[in-house]
N, C-alpha and C positions, 0 to 999 in steps of 0.2 A: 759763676751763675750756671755756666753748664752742669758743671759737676751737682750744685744742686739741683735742677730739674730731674738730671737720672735719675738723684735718691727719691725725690715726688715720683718718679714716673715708675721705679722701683716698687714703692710701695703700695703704689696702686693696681700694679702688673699683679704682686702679691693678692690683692684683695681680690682680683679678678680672678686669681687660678684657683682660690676656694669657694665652696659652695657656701653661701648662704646658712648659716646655722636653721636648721629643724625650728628649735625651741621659741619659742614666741617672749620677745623684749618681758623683761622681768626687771622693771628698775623703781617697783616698791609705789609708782603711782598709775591714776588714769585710765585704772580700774573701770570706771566710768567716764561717760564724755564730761570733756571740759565746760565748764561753765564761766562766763566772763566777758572780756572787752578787748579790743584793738585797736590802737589808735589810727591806722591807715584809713577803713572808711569814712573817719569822724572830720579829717584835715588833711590826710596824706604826710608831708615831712613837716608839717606847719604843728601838727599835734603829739608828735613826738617832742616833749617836751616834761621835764619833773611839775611842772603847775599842773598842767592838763590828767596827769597822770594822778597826783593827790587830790582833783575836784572829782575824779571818775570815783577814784578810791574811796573816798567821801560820801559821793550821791550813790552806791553799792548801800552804804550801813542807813545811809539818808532816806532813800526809796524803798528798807526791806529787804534788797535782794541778797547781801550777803546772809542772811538769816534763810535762806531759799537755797544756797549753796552756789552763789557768784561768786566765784574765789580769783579768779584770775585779772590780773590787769594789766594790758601785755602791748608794751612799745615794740612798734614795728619800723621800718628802715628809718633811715638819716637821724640813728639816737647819738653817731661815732662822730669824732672828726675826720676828717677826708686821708688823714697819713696816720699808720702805725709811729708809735714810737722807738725811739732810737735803739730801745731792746725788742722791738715787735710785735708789742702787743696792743691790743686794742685800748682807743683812749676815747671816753664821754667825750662828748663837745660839752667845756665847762658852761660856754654863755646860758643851754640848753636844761644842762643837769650841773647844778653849783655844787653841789654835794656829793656827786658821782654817783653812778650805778648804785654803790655800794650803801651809799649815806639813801639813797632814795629806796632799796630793797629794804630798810632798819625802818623806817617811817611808813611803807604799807606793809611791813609785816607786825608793827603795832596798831596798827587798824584792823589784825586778823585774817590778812589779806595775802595775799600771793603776785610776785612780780614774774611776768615775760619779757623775754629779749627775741630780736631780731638777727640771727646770719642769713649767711648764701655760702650754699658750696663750693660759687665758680671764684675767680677771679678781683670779681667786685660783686656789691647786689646791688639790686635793680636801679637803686637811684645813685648808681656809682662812688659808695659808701665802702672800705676795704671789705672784700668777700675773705672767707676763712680756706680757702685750697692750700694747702701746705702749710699751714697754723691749727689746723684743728687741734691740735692737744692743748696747745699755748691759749687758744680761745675758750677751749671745754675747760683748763684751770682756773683762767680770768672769770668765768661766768660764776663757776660753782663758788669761787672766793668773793663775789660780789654778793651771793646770798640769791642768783637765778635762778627760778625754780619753773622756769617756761622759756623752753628755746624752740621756737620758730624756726626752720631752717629749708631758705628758698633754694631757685634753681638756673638765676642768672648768671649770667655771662661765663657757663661751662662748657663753651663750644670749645672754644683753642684748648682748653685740657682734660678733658674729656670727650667728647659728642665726636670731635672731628678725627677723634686719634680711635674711636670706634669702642668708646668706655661709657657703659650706658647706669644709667643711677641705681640698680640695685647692685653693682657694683663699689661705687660710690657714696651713696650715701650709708652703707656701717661704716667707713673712719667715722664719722662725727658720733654714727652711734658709740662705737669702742670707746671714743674719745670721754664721751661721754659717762659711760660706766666706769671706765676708770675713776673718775675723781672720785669715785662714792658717794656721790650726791643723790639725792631724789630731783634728778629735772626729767620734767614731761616733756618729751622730745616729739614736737611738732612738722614732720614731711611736709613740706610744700614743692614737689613738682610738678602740679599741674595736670597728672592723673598720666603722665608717661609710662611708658613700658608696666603696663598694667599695674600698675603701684597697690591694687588692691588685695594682686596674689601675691604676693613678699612684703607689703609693708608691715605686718604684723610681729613681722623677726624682725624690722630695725625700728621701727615708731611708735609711738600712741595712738597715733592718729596719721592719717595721711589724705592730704587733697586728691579727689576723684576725679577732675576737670581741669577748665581752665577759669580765671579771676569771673565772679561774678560781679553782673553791675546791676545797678540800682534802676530796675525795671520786671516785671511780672516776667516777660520770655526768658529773659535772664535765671529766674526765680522754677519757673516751670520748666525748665529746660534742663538742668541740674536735677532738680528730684525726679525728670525722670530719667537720666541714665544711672541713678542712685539706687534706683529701685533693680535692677538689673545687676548688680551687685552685694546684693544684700546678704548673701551669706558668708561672706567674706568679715563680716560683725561680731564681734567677741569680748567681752571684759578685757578691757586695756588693749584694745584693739578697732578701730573705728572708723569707717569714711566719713572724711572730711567735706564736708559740701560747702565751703569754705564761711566769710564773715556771714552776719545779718545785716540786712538792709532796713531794719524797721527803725522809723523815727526818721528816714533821714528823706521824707517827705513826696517824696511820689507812689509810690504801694498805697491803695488801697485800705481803707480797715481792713474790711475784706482779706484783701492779699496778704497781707500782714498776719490776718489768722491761720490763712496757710501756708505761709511762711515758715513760720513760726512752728506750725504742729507739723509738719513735712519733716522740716529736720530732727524734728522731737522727736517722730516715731518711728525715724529710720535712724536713730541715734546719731547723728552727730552731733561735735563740741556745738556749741551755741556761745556764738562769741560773738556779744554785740559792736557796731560801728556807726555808733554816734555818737552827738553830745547827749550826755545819760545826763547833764543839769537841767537839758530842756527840751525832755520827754514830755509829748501829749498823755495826757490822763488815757488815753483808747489806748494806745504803745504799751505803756506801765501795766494795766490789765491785760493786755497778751502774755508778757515776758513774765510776768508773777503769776497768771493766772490764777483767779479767785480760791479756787477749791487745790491749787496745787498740782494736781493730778497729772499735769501736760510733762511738767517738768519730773515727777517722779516715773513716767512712763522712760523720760528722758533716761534717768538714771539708776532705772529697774535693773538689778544687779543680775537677770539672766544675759543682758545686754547682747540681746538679737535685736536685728533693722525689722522690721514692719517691709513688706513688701507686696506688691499687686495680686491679686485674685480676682479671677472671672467671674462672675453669680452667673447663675443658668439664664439662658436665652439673650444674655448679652455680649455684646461683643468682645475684645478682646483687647489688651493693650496693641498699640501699634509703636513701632520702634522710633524713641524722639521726642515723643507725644506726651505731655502729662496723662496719666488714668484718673478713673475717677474713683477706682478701689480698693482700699490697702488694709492688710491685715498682719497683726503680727503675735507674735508668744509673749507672754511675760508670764515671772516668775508665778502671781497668782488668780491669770486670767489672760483674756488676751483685747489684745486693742485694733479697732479697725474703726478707719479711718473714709470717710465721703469728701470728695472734691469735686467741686460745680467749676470744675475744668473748661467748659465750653461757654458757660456761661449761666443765666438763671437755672435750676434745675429743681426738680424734688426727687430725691436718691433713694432708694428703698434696696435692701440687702435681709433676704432669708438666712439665719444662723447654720441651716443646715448646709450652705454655701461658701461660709467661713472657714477656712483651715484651721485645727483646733478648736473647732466648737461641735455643731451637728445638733442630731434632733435633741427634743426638750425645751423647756420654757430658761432664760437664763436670765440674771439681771444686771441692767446696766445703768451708766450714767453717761451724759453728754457732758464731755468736759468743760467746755466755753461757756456754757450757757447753766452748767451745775443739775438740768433736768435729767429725773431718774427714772426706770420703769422698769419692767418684768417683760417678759413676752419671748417668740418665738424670732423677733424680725425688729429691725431699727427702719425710720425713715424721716429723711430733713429736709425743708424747703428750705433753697440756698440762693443765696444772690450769686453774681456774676465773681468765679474765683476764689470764693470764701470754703470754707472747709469746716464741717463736723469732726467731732473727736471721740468718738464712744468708750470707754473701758466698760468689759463684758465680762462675767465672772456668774461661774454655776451659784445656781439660786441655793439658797440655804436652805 
């Protein structure tokens, strides 16, 4: 047992004394943010299961949204049994998954669909399910061989072999990426640390995406608290490269419509993945219109292949973001225009924004369209009466 800890500890020593590759993760996906589902929001370990995962898979093609570009369907913890097997590799729980990983990746990838898996770097993950720390290769072959094309990968229980020995996660987490490239596969490799050691200037050489915080929950402060330290990071945003503001909360019945709109176009226009957590069988008709949105636009803002975040701007004589604080004005590039964004943050408000105030726009009449509500116009200046927390969505583009 010693002997093997020093070769772990060996190998990490290694990982530690080299710099970080320059190059930014080139592993053929995720280009743009991920679009899709998780099961932790929807049941926790109750929904990690192959039924729950082929109704999701289903109501995707059922509801439209795979036609929208919802490709992911992605089991998160308690999908293992509690012990490796006798050769060490990771094993389904059969009661869960009859068919294994493998028989259930062949049945959503004939729905056109795409499967996610669930690790942890440390020890165990979260819900003390085997973590991948000195199996990462053995794990990155079992996954690619089961046909995974989405690895999620937490940050439990890394204290004893890591944290405490003074080995901090950009360290750390390229073995899974290495591991990862190796197999040859195309998996979107999903960072979940929790927004530690600045995950947002290095995650881009080992992730697709990476968590900006810590776990959101199913509440507005929760919801408004996140996008704004999201926006403070926005240029760290790149094709195949992305902050993470982690699951959605919509559908899963305390948000607001309202909040739900800005939910929704928050993450959209600061790009990240949009990865729903709920039951998707039994979505309110108000939910389904957010996540599709009628005219499309939220979500192609989403997956505008310049893939810059949207972030805050001051218009004259207003004040200023404060550090914490949801703003109420967000602007961003896209490839052929740009998008800015009003949130009734405080509560009721009517939001008015001069283009000449805009970064990337200025003077001239330009035209635009309100994405939620499909209304269109020309002019100099956009302005919305909002209820309490709801959000405008404008896409702005020089007039023809």
């Amino acid at each position: 047992m010693l002997t093997h800890l020093s070769v772990l500890l060996g190998a990490v020593s290694a990982v530690s004394s080299r710099s970080v590759p320059e190059k930014r993760l080139d592993n053929g996906v995720g280009r743009t943010p991920a679009l899709g589902w998780n099961s932790w929001n929807q049941g926790g370990c109750n929904a990690a299961t192959a039924a729950v995962v082929l109704n999701t898979a289903q109501a995707f093609i059922d509801l439209g949204l795979k036609e929208l570009g919802y490709t992911y369907v992605n089991i998160d913890d308690c999908w293992s049994l509690k012990q490796r097997n006798s050769s060490g590799h990771l094993v389904a729980d059969p009661a869960k998954f009859p068919q294994g990983i493998d028989g259930l990746a062949r049945a959503v990838h004939a729905k056109g669909l795409k499967l996610g898996l669930y690790g942890d770097a440390g020890t165990l993950t979260c819900a003390l399910y085997p973590g991948s720390y000195g199996s990462e290769q053995k794990d990155a072959d079992t996954i690619a061989a089961w046909g995974v094309d989405y690895w999620k990968f937490d940050n439990c229980l890394t204290e004893q072999v890591y944290t405490n020995k003074g080995i901090k996660s950009p360290e750390y987490y390229p073995v899974m990426r290495d591991a990862l490239l190796k197999t040859g596969k195309p998996i979107l490799f999903s960072i979940c640390q929790w927004g530690r050691d600045e995950v947002w200037t290095w995650g881009g050489k080992v992730g697709n995406s990476w968590r900006m915080s810590e776990d959101i929950t199913n509440d507005w402060a929760s919801v408004s608290s996140i996008a704004a330290r999201a926006a403070t990071m926005h240029e760290y945003a790149a094709p195949g490269e992305f902050n993470d503001l982690d699951m959605m909360e919509l559908g899963n019945g305390v948000l607001t419509e309202a909040e739900e709109r800005a939910h929704f176009g928050l993450w959209a226009i600061m790009k990240s993945p949009i990865i729903m957590g709920t039951d998707m069988t039994k979505l309110k008709e108000s939910t389904l219109k957010v996540i599709k949105n009628k005219t499309q636009g939220i979500l192609a803002i989403n997956q505008d292949p310049l893939g810059k975040a949207a972030t805050t701007f001051t218009p004259k004589d207003q004040a200023g973001p404060v550090s914490g604080k949801l703003y109420k004005y967000f602007a961003g590039p896209l490839s052929d225009g740009v998008v800015v964004g009003l949130v009734a943050a405080d509560g009721v408000a009517t939001l008015s924004v001069n283009f000449t105030d805009v970064p990337g726009l200025g003077e001239g009449s330009f035209e635009w369209t309100e994405l939620y509500s499909g209304k269109t116009g020309t002019g100099t200046s956009v302005s919305q009466r909002l209820g309490a927390h709801d959000m405008a969505v404008f896409k702005v583009v020089t007039k023809k």
